[in-house]
N, CA and C of each residue as an Amber inpcrd file, in Angstrom:
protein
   495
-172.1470000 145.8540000 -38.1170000-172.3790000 144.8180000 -39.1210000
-173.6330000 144.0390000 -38.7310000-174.6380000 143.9790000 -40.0190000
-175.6750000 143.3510000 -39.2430000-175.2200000 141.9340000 -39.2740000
-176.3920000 140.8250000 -38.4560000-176.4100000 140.0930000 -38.3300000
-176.3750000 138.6620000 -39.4170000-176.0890000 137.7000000 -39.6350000
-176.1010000 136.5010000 -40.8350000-177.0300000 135.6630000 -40.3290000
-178.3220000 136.5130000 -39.2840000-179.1180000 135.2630000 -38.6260000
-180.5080000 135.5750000 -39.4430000-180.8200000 136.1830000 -39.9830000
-181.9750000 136.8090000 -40.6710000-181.6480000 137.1350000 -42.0760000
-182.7990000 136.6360000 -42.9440000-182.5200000 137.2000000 -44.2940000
-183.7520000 138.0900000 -44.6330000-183.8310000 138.3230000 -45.8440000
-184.8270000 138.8530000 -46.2250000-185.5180000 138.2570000 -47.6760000
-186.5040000 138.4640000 -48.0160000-186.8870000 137.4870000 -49.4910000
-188.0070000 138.3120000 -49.7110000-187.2220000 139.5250000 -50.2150000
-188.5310000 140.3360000 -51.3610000-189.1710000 139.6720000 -52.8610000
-190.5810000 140.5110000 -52.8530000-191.0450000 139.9270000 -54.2750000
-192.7840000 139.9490000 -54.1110000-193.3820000 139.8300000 -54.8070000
-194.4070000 140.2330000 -54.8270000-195.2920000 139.2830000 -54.2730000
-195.1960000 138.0310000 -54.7370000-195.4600000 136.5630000 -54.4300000
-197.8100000 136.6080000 -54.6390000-197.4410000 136.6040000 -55.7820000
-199.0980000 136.7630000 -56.3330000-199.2110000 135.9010000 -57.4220000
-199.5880000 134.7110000 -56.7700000-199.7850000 133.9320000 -55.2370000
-198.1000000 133.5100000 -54.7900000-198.1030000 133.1770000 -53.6140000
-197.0210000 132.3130000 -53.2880000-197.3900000 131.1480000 -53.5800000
-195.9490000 130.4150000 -54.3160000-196.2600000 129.0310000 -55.0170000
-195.5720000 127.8120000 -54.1000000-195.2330000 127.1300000 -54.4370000
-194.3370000 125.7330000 -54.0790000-193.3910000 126.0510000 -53.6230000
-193.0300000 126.6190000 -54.9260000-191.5770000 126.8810000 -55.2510000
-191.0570000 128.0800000 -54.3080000-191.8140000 129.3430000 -54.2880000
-191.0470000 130.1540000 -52.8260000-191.2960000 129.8180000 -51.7700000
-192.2230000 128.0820000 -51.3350000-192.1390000 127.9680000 -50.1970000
-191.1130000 126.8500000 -50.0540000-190.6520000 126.5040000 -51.1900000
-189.6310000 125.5470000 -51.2030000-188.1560000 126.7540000 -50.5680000
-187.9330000 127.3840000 -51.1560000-187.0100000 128.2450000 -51.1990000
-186.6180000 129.0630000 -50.0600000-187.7160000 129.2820000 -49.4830000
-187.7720000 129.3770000 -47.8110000-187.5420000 128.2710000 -46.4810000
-188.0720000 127.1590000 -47.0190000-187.6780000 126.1830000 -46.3500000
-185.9140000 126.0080000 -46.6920000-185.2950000 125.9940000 -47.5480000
-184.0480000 125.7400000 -47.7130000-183.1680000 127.0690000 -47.3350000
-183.7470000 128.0320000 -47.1800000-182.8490000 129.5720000 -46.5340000
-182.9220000 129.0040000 -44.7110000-184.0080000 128.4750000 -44.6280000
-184.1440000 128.1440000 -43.0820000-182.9660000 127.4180000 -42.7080000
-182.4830000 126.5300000 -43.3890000-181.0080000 125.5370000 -43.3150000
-179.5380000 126.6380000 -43.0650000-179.9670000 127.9480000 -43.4020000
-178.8570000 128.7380000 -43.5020000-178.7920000 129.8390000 -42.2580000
-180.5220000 130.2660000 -42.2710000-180.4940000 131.5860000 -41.6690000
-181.6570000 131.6060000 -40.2160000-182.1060000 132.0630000 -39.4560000
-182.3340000 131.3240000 -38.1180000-183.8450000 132.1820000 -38.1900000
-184.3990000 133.4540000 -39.7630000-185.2000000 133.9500000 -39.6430000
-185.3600000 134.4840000 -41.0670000-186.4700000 133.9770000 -41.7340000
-186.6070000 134.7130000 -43.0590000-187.9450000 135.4340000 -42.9440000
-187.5760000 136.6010000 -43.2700000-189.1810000 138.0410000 -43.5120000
-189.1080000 137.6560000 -45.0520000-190.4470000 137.7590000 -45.0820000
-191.0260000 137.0760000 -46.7920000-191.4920000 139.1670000 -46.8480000
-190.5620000 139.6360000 -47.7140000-190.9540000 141.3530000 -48.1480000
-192.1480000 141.5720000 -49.2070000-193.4840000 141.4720000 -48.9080000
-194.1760000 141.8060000 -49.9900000-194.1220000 143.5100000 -50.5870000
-193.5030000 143.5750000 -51.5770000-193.2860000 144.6430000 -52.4320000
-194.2090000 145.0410000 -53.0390000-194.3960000 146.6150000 -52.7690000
-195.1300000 147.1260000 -53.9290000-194.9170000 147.7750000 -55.4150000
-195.3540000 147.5700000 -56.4590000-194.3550000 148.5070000 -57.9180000
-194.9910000 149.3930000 -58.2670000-194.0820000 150.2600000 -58.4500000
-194.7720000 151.5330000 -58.9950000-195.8230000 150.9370000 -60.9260000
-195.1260000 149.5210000 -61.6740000-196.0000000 149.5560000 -62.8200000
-197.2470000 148.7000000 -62.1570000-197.5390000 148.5290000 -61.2610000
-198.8420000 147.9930000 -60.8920000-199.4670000 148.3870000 -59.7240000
-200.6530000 148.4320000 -59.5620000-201.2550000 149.3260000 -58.3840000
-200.9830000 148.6470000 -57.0780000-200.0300000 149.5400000 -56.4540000
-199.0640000 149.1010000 -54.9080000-200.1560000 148.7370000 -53.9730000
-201.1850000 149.4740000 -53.8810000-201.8280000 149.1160000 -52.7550000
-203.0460000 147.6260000 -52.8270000-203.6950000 147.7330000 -54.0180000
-204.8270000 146.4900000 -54.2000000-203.9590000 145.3940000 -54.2660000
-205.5130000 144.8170000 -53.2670000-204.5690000 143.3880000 -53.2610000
-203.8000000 143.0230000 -52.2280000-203.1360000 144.1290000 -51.6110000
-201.8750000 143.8220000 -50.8870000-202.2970000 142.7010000 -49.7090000
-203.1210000 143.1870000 -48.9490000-203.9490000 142.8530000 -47.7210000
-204.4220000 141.4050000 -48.0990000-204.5550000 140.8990000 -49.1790000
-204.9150000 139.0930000 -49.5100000-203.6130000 138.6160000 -50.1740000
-202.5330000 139.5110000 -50.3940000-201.4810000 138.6190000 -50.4430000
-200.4300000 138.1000000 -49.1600000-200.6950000 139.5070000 -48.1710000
-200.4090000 138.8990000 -47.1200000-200.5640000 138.2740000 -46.1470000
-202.1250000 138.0890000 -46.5360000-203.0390000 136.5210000 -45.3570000
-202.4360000 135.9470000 -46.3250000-202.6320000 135.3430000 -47.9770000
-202.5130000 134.1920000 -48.0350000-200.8330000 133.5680000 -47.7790000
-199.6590000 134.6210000 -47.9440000-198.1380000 133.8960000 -47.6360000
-198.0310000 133.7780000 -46.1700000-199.1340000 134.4950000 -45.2640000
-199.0740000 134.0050000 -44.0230000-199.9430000 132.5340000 -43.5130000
-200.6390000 132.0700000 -44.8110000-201.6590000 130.7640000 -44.3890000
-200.0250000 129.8460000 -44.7550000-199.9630000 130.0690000 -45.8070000
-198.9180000 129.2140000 -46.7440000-197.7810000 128.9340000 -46.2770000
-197.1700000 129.8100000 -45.2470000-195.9250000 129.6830000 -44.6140000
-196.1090000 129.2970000 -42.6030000-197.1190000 129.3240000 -42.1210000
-197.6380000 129.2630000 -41.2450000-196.7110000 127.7410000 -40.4870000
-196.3580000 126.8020000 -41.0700000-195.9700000 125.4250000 -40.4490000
-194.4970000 125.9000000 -40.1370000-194.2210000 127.1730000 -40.7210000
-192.6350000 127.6250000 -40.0720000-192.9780000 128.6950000 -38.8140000
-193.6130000 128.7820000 -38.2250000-193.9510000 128.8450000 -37.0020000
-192.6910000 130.5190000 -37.0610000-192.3250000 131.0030000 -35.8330000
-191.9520000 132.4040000 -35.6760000-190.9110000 132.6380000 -36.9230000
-190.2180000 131.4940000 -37.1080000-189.0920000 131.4370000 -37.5740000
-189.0660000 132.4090000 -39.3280000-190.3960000 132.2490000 -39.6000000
-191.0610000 133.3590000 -41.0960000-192.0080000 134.5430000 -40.6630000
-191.8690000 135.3050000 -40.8790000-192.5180000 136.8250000 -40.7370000
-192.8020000 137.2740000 -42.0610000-194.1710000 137.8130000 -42.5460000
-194.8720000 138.2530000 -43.7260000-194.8960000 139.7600000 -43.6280000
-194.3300000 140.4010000 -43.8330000-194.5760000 141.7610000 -44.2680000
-194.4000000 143.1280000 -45.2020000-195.2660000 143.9600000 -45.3420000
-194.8930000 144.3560000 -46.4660000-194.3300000 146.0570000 -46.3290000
-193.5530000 146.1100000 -47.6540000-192.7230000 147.3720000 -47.6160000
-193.2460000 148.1460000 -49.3780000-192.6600000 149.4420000 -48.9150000
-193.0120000 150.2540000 -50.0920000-191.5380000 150.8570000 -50.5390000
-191.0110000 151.0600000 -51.3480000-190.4650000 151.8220000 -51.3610000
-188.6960000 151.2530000 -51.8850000-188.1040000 151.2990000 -51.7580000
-186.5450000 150.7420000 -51.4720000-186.0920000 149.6460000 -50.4130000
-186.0080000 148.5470000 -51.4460000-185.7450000 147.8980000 -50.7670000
-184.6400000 147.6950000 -49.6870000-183.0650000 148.2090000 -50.1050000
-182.2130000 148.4660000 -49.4390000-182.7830000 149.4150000 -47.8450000
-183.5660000 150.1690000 -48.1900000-184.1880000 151.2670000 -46.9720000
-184.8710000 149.8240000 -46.1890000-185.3700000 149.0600000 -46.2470000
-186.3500000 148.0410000 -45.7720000-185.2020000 146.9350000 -44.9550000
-184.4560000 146.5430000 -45.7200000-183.2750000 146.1780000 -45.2570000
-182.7280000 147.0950000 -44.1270000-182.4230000 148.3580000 -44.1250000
-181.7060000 148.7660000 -42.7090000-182.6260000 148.6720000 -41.7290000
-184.1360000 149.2560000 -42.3620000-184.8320000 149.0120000 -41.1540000
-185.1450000 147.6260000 -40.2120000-184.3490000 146.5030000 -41.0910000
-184.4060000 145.1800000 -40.7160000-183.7820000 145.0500000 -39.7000000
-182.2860000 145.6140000 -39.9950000-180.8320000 145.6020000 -39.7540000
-180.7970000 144.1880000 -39.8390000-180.6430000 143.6560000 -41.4630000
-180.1310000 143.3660000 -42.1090000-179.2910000 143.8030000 -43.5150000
-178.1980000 142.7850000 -44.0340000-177.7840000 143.1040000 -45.4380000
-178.1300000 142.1120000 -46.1220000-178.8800000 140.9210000 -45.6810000
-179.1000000 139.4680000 -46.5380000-180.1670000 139.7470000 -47.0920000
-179.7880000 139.3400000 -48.6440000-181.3950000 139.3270000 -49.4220000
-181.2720000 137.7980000 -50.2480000-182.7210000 137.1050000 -49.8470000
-182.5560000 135.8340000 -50.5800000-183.1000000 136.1410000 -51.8240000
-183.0320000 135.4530000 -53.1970000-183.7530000 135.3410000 -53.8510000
-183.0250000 134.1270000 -54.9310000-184.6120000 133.5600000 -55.4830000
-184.3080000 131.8780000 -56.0820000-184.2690000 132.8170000 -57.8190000
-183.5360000 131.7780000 -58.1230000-183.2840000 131.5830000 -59.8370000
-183.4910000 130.5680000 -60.6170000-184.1230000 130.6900000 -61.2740000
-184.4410000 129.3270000 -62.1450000-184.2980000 128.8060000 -63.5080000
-183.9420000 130.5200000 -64.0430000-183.1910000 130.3510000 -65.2620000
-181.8650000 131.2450000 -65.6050000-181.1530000 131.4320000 -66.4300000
-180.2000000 131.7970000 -66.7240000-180.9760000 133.7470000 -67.1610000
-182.2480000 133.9440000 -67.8230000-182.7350000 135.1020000 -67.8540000
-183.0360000 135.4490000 -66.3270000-183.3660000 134.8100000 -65.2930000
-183.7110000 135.1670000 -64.0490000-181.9150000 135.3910000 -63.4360000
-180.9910000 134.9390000 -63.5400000-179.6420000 134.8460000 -62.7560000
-179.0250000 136.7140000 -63.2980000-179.6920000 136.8250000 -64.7790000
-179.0620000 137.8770000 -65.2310000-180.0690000 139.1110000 -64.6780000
-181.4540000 139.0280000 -64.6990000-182.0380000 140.0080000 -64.1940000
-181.5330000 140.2040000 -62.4960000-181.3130000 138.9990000 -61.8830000
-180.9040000 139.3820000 -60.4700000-179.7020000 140.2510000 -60.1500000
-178.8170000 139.7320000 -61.3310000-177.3720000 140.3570000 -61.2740000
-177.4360000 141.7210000 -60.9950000-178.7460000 142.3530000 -61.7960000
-178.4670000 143.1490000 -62.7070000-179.2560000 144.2270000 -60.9700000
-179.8490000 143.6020000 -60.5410000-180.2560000 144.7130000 -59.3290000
-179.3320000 144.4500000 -57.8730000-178.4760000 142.9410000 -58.1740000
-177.8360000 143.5050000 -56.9020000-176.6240000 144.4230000 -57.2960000
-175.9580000 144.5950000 -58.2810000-175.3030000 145.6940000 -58.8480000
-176.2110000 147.0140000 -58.5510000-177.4400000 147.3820000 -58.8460000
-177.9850000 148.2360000 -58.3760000-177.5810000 148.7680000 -57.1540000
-178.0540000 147.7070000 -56.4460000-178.6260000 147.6930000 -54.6040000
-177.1020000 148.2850000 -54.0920000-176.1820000 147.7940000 -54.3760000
-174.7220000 147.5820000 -54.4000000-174.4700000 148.9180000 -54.6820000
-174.6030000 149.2690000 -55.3340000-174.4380000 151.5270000 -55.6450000
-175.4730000 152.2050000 -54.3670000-176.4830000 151.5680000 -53.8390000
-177.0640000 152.2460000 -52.9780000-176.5380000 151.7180000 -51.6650000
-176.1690000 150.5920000 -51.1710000-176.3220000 149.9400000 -50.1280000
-175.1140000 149.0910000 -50.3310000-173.3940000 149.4680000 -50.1690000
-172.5040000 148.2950000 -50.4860000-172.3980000 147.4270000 -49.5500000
-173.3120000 147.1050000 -48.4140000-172.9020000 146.3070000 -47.0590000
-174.2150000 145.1090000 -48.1150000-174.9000000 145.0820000 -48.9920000
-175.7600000 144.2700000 -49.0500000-175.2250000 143.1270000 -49.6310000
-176.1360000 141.7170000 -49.1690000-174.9350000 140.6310000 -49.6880000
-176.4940000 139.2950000 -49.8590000-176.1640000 139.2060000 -51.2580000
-177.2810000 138.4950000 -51.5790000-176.6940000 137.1220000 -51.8000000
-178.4350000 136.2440000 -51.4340000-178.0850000 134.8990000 -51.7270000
-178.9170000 134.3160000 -52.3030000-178.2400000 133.5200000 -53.8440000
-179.3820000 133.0190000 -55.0410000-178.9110000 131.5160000 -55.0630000
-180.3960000 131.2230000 -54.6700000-180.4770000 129.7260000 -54.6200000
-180.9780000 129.1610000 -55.7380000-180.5740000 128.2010000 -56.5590000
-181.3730000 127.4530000 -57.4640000-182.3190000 126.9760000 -57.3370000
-183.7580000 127.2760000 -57.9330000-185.1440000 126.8210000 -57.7050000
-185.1280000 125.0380000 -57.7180000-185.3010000 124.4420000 -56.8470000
-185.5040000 123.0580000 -56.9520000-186.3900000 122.4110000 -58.0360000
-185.0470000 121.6500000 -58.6290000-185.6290000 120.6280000 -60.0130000
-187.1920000 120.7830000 -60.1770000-188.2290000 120.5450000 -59.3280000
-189.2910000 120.1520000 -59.3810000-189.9350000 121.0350000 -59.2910000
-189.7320000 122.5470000 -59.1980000-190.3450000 123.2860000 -58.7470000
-190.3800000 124.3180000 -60.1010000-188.9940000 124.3480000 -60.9970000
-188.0350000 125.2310000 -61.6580000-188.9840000 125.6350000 -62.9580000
-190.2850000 124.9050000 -63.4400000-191.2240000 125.3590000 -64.4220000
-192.1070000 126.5730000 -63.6400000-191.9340000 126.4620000 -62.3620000
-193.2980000 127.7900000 -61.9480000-192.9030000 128.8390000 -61.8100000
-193.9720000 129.3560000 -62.1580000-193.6240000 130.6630000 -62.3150000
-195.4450000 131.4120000 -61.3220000-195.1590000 132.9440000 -60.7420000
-196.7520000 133.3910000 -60.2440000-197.6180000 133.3530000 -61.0370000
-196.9060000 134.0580000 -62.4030000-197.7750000 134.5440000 -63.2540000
-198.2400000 133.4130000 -64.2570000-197.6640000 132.3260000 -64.0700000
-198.4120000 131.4630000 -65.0400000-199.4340000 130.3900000 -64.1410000
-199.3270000 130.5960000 -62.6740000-200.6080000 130.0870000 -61.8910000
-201.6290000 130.9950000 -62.1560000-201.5960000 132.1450000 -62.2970000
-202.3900000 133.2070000 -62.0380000-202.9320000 133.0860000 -63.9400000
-202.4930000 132.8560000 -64.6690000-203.0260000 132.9900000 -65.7080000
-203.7710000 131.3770000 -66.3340000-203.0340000 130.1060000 -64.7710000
-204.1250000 128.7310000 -65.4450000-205.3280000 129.0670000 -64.6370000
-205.1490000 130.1270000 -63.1760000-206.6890000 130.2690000 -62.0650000
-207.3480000 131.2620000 -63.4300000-206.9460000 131.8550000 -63.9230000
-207.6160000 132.8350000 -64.7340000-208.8200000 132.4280000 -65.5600000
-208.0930000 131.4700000 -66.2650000-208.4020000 130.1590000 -67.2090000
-209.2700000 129.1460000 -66.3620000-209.7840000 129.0710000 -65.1050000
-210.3210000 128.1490000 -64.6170000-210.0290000 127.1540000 -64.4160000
-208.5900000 127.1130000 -64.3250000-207.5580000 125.2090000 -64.1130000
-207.6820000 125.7040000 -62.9160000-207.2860000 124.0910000 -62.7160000
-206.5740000 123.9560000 -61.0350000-205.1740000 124.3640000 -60.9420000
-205.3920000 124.9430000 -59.6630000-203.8250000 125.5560000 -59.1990000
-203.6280000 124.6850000 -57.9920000-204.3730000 123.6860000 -57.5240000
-204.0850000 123.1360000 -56.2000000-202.0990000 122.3390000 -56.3350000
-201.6730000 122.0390000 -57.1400000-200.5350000 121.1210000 -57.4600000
-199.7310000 122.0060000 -57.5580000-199.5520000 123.4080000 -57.3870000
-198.7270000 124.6800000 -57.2160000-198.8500000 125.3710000 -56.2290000
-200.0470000 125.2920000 -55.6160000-199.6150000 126.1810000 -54.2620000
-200.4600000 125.5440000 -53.1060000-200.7980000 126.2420000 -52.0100000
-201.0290000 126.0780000 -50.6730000-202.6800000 125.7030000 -50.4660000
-202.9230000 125.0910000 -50.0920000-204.5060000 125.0940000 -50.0730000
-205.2910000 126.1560000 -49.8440000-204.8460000 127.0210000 -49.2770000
-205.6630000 128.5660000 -48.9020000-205.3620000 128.9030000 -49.8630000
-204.7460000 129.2570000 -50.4840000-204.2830000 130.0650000 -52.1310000
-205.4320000 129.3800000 -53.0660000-205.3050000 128.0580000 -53.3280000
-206.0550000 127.5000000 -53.8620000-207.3890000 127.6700000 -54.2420000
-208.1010000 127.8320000 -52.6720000-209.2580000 128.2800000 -52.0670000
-209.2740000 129.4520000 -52.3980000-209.0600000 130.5280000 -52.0410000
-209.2010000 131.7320000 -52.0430000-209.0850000 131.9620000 -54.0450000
-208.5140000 131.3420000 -54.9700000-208.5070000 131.2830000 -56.4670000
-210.2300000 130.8530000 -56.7440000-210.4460000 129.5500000 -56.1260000
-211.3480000 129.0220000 -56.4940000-212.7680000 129.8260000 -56.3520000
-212.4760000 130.4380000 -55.5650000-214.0100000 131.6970000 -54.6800000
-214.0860000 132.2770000 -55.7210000-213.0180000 132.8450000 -56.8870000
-212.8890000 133.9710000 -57.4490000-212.2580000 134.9920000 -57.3570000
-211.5680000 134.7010000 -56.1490000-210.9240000 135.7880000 -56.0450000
-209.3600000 135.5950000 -56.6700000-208.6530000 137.3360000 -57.0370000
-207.3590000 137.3240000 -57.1580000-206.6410000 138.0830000 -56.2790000
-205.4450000 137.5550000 -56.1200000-204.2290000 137.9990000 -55.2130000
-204.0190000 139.3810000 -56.1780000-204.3040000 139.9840000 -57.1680000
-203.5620000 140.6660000 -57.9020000-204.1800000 141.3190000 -59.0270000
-204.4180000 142.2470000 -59.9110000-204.6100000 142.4950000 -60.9100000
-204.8090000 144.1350000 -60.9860000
């Protein structure tokens, strides 16, 4: 049986916002080690990109010191999980369409992997409007994203560059 000291928190995180660093800070209250899983999808190109999303959730998460690990996986997530040796998967919800899409893959995960045991936290009040893709579409637009994410994220928007596309 694996361990309840480590979780895991897949997702693409392009950019990491507030809000999954909020969400990490509050798994820390539970679990003694969260790996932030940057995922790749087969509907978007797995590999670009990858390499500036994982400096920037490693600038962004950096004040949690060993206790967060950034890395990324291809493939099945459940497979990523044993290689953890873990069964904990975090992931935040913020709406009632997000609670049902989650359902709907740990039922998945659950036909591949029945030791897996997920934990969905409610996105904090203040956080619960953000979303990646709608930072990524005000940096697009030339707004400021500084009031959503990390100052390196920020920076790295402002250069021109994207985490993603």
């Amino acid at each position: 049986m694996a361990s309840a000291r480590a979780v895991v928190y897949p997702g693409s995180f392009d950019p990491i916002t507030h809000g999954h660093t909020n969400l990490i800070s509050r798994a820390l209250e539970m679990f003694d080690h969260v790996t932030v899983a940057i995922g790749t999808s087969l509907d978007k190109d797995p590999e670009r990109y990858l390499h500036d999303r994982l400096e920037l959730c490693r600038a962004a998460l950096a004040e949690f010191g060993e206790r967060v690990s950034v890395e990324a996986f291809n493939g099945l997530l459940v497979d990523f999980l044993k290689t953890r040796d873990t069964r904990f998967v975090l992931r935040g919800v913020r709406t009632l369409t997000d609670y049902d899409y989650e359902f709907q893959m740990i039922e998945m995960n659950r036909m591949l992997y029945p030791e897996i045991a997920y934990v969905l936290l409610p996105t904090a009040h203040e956080w619960s409007f953000l979303s990646s893709s709608r930072v990524r579409e005000i940096a697009d637009l030339g707004g400021d994203i500084s009031p959503f994410v990390h100052p390196a994220v920020a920076k790295h928007y402002r250069a021109g560059n994207t985490a993603s596309r």
